[in-house]
VMD Tcl script that draws the C-alpha trace (Angstrom):
set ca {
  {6.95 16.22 -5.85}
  {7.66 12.90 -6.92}
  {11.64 11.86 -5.72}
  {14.20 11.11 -8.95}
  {14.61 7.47 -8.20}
  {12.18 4.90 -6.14}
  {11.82 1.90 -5.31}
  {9.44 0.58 -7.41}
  {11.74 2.04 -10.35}
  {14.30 -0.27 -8.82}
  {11.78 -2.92 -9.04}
  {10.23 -2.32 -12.56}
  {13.62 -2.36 -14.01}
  {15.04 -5.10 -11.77}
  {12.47 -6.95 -10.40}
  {12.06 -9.45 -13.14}
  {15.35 -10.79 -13.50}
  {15.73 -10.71 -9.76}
  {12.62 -13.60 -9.41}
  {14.07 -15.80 -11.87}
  {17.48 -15.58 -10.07}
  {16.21 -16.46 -6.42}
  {13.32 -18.46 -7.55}
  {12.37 -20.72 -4.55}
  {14.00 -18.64 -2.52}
  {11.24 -15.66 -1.65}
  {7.97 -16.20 -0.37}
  {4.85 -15.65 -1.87}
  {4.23 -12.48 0.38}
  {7.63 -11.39 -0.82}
  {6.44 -11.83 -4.12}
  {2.90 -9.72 -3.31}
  {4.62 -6.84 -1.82}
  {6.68 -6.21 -5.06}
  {4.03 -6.96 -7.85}
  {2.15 -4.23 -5.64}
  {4.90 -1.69 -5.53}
  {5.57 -2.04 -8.66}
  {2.06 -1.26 -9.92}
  {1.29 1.15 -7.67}
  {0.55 4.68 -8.88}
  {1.06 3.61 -12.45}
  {-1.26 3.20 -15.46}
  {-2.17 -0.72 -14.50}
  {-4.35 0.69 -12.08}
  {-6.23 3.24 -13.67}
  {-6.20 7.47 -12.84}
  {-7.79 10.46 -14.00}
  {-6.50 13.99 -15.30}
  {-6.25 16.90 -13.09}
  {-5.73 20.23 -14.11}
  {-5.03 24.30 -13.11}
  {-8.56 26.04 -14.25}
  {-5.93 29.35 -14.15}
  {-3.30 28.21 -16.30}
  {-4.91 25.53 -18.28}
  {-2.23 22.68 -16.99}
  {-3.07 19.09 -16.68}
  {-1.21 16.15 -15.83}
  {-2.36 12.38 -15.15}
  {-2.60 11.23 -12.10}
  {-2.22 7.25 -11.61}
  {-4.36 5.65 -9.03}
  {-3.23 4.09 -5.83}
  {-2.67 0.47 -5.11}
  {-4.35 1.67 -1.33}
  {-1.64 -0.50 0.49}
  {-0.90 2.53 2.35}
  {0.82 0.73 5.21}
  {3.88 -0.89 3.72}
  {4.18 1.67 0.74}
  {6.37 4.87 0.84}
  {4.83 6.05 -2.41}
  {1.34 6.21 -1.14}
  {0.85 9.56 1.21}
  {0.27 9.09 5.01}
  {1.18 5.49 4.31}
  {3.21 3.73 7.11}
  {6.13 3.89 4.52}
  {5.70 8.01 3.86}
  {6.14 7.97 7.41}
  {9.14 6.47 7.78}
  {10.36 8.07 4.72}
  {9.83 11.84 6.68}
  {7.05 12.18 4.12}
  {4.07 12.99 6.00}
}
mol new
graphics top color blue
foreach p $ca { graphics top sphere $p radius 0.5 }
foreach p [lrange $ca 0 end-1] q [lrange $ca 1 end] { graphics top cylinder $p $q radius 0.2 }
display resetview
């Protein structure tokens, strides 16, 4: 189950104003890492529909960036890990 708040929520919301603020002060990697968390599992990348053949429920599911070690989103990831996620 997907927690109330994460990160990339923080950076979807914030992220923008946040680059123009300390412009030529983050790197370029910097600048990778959040573009990626903030696009991971969401409808930028693509997904597919799963559903319950008993009850008839579906629900989207979005795609994963597959930067699995620096992600907490992303399951077994390096960051699920650290999370206590596993």
């Amino acid at each position: 189950m997907r927690p109330p708040l994460e990160v990339a929520d923080i950076f979807r919301a914030a992220g923008p104003a946040w680059r123009v603020a300390h412009a030529g002060h983050i790197s370029l990697a910097q600048l990778k890492v959040m573009s990626a968390i903030e696009t991971c599992r969401t409808a930028a990348l693509g997904g597919h529909i799963e559903g319950c053949e008993e009850c008839g429920h579906r629900r989207i599911a979005y795609n994963s960036c597959r930067k699995e070690p620096a992600l907490p989103q992303v399951p077994g990831g390096r960051g699920a890990r650290v999370a206590g996620r596993t």
